[in-house]
Backbone as a ProteinNet text record, in pm:
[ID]
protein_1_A
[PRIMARY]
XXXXXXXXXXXXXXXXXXXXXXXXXXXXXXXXXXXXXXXXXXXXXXXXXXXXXXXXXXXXXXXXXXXXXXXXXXXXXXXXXXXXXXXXXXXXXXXXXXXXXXXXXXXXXXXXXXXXXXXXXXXXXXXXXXXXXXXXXXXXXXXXXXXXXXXXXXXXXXXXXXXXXX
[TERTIARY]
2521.5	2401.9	2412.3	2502.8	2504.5	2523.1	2583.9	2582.4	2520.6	2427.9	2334.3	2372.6	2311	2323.8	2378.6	2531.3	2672.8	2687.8	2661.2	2710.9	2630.8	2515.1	2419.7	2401.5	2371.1	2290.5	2199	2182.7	1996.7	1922.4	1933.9	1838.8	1789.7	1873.6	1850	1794.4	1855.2	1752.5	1601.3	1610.1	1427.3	1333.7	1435.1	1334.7	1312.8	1383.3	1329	1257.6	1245	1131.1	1047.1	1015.2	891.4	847.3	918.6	872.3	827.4	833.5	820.9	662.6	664.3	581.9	439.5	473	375.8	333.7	419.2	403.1	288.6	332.6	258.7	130.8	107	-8.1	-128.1	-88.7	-182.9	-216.5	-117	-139.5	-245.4	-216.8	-361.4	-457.8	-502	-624.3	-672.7	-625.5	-649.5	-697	-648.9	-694.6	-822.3	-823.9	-979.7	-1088.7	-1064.1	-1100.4	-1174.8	-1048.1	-1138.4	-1189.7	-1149.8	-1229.9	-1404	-1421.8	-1528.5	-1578.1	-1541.8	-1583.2	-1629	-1548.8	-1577.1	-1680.3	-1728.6	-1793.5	-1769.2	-1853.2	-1834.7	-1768.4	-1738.6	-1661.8	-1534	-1470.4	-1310.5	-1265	-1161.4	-1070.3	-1090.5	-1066.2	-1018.5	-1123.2	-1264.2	-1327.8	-1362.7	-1341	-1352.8	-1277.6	-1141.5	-1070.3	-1163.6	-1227.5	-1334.3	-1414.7	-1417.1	-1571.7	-1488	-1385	-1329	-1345.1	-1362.8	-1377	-1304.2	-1150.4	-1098.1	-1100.3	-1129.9	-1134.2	-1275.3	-1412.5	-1529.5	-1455.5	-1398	-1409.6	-1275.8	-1230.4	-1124.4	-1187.9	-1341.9	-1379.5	-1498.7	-1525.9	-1581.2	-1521.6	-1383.3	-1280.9	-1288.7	-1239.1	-1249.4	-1384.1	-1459.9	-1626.8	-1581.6	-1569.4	-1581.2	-1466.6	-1344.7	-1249.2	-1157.9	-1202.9	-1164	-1034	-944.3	-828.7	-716.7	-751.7	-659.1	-598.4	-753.8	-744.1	-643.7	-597	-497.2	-378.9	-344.7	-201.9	-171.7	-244.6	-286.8	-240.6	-293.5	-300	-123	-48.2	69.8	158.7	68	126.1	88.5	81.9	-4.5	21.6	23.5	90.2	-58.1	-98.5	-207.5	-290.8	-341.5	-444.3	-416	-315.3	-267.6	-289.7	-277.6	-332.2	-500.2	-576.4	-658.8	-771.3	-716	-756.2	-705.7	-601.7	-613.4	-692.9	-728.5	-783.3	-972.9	-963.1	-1097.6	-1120.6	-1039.4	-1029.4	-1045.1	-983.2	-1006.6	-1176.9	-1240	-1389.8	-1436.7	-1395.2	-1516	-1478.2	-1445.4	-1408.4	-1352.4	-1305.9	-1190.3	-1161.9	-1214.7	-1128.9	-984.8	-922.9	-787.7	-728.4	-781.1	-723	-752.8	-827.8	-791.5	-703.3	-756.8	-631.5	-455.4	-460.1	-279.4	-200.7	-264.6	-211.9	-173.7	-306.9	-306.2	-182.8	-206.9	-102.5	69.8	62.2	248.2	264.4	141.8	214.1	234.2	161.6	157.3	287.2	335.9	452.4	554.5	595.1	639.1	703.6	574.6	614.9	670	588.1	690.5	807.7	844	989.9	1109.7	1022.2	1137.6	1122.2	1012.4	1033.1	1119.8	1154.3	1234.1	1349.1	1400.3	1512.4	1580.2	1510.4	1595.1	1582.2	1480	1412.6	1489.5	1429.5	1464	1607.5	1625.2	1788.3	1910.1	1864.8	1907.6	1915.2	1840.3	1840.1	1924.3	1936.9	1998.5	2128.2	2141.3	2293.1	2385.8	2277.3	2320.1	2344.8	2243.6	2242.2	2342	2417.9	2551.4	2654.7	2611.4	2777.9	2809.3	2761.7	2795.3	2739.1	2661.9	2626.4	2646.6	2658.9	2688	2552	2551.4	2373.7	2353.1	2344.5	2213.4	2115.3	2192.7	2103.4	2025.2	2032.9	1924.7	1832.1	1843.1	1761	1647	1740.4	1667.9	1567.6	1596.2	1523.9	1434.7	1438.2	1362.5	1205.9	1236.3	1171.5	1096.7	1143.1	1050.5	980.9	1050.7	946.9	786.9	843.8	768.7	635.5	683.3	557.6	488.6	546.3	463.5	348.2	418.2	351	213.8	276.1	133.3	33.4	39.9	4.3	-63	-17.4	-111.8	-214.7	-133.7	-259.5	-392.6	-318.7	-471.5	-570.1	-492.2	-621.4	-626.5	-576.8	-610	-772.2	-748.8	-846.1	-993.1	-944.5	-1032.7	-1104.8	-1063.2	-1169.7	-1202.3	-1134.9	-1227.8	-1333.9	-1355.4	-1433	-1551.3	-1536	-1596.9	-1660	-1595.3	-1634.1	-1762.8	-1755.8	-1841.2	-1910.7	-1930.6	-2059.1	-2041	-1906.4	-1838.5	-1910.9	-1851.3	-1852.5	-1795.9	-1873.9	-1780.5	-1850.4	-1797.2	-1895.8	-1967.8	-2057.2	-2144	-2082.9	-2084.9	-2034	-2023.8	-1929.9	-1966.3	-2048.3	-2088.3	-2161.4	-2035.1	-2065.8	-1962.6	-2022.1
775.3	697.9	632.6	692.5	596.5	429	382.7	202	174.2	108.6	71.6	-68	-164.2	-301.2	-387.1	-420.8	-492.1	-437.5	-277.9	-233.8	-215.3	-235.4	-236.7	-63.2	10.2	129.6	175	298.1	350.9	312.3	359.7	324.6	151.4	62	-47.9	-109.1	-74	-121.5	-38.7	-3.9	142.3	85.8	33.4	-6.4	-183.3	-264.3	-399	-362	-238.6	-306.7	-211.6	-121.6	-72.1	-201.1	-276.5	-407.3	-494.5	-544.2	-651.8	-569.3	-397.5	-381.5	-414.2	-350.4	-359.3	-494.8	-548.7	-741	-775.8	-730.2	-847.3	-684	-587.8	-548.3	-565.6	-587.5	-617.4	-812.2	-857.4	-1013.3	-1044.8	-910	-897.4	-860.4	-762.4	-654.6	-834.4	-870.8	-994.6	-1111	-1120.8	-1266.9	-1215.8	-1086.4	-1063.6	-1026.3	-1004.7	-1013.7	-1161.4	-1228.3	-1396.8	-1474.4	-1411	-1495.2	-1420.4	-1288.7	-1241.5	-1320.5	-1320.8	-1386.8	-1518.6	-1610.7	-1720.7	-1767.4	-1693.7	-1674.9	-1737.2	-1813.7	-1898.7	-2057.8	-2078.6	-2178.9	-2188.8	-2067.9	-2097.2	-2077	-2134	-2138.7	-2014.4	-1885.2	-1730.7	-1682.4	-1759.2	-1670.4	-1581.7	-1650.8	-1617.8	-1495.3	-1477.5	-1377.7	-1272.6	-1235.2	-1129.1	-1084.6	-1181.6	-1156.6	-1120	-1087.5	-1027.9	-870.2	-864.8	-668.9	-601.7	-630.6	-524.9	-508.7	-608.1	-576	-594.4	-584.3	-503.2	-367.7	-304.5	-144.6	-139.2	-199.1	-156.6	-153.6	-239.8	-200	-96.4	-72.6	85.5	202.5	213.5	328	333.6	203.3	222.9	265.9	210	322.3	453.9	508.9	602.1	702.8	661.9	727.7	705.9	603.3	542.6	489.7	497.9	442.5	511.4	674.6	694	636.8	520	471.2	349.8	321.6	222.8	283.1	425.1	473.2	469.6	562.9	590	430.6	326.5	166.8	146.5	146.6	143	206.2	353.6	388.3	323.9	218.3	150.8	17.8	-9	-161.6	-236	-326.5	-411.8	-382.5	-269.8	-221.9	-239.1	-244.4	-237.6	-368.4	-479.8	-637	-578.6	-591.5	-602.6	-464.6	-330.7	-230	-302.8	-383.5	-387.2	-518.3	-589.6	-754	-680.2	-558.6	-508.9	-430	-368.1	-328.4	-430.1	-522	-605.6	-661.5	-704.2	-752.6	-675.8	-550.4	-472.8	-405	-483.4	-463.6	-306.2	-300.2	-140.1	-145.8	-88	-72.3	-15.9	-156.2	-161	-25	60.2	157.4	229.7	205.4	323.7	277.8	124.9	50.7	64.1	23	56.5	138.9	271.1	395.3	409.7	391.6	343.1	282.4	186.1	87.3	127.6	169.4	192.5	333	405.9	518.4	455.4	409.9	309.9	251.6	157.1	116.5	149.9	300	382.3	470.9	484.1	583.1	486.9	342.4	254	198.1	172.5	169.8	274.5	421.1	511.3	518.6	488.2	464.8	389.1	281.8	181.6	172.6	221.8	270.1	346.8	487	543.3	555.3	565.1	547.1	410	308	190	118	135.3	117.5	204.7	327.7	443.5	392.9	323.6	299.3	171.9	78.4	-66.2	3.2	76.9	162.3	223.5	304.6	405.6	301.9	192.8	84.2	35.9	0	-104.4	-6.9	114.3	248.3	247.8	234.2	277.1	404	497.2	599.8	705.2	812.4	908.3	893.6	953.8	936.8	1042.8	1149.4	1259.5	1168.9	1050.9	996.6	914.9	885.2	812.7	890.4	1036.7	1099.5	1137.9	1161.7	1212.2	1109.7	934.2	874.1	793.7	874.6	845.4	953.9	1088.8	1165.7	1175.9	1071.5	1106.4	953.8	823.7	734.6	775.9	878.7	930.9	987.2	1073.4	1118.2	1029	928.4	809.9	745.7	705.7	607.4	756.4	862.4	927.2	988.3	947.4	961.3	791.5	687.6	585.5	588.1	611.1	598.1	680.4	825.4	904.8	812.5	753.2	642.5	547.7	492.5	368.9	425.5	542.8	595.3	641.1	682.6	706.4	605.1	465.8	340.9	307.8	333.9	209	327.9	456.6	511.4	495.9	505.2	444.3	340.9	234.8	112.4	150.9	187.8	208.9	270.5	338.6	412.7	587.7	598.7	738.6	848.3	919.4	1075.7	1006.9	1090.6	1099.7	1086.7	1123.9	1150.7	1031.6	1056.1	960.1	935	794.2	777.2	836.9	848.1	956.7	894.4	946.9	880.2	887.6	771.6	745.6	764.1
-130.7	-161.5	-299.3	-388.8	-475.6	-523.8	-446.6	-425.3	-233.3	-270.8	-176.8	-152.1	-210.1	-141.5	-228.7	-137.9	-191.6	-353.7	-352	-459.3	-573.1	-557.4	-622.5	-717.1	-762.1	-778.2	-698.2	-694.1	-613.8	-733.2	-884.7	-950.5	-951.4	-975.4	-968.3	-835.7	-746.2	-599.4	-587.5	-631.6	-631	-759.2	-904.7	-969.1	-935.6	-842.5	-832.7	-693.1	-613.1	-506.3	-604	-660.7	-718.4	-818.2	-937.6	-969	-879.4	-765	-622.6	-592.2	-528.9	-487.8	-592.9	-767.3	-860.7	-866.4	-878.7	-903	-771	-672.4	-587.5	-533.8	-579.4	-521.8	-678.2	-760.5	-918.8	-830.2	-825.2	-797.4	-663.1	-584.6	-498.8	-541.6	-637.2	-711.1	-758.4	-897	-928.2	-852.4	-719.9	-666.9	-604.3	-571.8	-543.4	-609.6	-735.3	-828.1	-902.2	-886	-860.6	-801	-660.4	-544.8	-591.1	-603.1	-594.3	-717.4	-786.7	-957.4	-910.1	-829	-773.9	-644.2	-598.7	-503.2	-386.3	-286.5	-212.6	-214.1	-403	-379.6	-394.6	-375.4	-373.3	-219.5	-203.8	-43	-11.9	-104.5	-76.8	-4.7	-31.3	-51.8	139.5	197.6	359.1	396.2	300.7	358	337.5	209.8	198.2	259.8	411.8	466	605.8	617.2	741.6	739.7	894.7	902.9	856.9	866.4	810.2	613.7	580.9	464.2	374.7	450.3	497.7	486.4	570.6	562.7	470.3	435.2	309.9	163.1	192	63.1	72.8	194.3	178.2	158.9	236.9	180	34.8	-55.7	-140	-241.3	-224.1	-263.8	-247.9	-125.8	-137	-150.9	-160.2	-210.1	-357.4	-397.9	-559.5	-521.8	-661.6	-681	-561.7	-531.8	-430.2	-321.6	-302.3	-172.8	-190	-292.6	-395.3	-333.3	-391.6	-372.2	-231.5	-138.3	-12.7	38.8	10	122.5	111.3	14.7	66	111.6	184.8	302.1	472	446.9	565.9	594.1	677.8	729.8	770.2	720.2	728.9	661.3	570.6	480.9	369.2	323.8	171.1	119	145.1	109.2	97.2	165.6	197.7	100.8	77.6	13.9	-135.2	-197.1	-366.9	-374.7	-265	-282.3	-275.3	-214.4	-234.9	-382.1	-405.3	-549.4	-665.6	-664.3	-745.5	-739.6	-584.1	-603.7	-621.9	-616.7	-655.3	-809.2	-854.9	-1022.4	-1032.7	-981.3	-1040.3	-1114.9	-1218.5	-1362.8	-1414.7	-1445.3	-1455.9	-1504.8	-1538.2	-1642	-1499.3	-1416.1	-1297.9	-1157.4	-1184.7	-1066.3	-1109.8	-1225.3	-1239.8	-1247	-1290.6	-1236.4	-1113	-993.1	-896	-768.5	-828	-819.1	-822.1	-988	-1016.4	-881.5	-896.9	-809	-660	-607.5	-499.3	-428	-519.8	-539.9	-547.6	-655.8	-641.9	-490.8	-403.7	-305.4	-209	-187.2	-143.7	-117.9	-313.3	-323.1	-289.9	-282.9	-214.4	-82	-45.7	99.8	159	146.6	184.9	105.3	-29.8	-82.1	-9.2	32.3	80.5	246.7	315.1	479.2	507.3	494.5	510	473.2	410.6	395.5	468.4	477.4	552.6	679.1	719.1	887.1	906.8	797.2	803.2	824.3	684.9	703.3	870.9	904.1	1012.3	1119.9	1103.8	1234.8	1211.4	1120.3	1087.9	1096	1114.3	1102.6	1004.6	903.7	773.7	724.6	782.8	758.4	903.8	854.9	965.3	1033.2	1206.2	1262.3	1197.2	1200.2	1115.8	1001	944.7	810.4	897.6	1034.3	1107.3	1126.9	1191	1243.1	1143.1	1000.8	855.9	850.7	834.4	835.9	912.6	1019.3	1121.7	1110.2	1104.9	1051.9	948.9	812.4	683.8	733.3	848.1	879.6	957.2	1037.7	1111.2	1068.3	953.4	875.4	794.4	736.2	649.2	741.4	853	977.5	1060.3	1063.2	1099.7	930.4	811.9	725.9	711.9	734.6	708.9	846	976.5	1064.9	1039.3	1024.5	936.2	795.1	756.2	631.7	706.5	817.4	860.2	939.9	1077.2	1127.7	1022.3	906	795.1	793.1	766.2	735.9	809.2	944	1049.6	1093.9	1049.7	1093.2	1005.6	875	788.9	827.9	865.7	886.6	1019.4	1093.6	1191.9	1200.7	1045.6	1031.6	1034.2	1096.6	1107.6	1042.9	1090.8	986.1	835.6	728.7	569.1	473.8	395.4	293.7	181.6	157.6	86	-56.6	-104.9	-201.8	-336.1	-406	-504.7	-612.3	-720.5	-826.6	-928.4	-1024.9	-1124.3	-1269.6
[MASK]
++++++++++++++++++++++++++++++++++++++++++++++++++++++++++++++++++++++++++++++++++++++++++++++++++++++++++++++++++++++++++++++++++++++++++++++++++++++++++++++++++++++

């Protein structure tokens, strides 16, 4: 595992997708942040008024910044959970923590899961490193469906608990 892609390092491939992931989930917190600032007269502002990110900004009420780290274990929530963070003014000192860890579990996800499988698929890795990373995919993907099921239950009025006070 030490040279990954055309020779690259693990450290160096893990710290440019954790930079990629930080870069572009702050560049989401921010644009919703300004669409909300902007109200009804910017282009953005429509994406805000879709369901799923309606209940991405109730998760977030009621689960804080976790629900930050938590969205990029999740395929379609994670846009949509930091573009709600941002309108609903999350305070940066609790979104970027947030965030880097976020990014973080990301970039090893796909450092080592995701590349692992490009590998094994091309025969460049023995299969057991498929099966390995098939398995730690396995648990990520039933760990976001559990927060995905979380909000849309939310969203519908579900079971859960009432917002906390700040």
């Amino acid at each position: 595992m030490e040279d990954l892609v055309d020779g690259w390092p693990f450290w160096v491939v893990l710290l440019a997708f954790w930079l990629g992931a930080l870069a572009r989930g702050t560049a989401t917190y921010w644009l919703g942040r300004g669409v909300r600032a902007g109200g009804a007269r910017t282009r953005w502002a429509r994406h805000l008024e879709r369901p799923g990110v309606a209940r991405a900004e109730r998760f977030v009420r009621r689960v804080g910044p976790p629900a930050v780290t938590l969205g990029f274990l999740t395929v379609g929530l994670q846009t949509a959970i930091n573009a709600s963070s941002g309108a609903l003014r999350m305070p940066l000192r609790r979104f970027a923590p947030a965030v880097a860890a976020g990014a973080l579990l990301w970039a090893l996800l796909y450092t080592t899961v995701g590349l692992a499988v490009v590998d094994a698929a091309l025969g460049r890795l023995p299969w057991w490193w498929l099966l390995l990373a098939a398995a730690l995919l396995s648990a990520a993907v039933l760990v976001g469906r559990r927060v995905r099921r979380r909000v849309e239950a939310e969203g519908a009025g579900g079971p859960g608990r009432p917002p906390r006070e700040r």
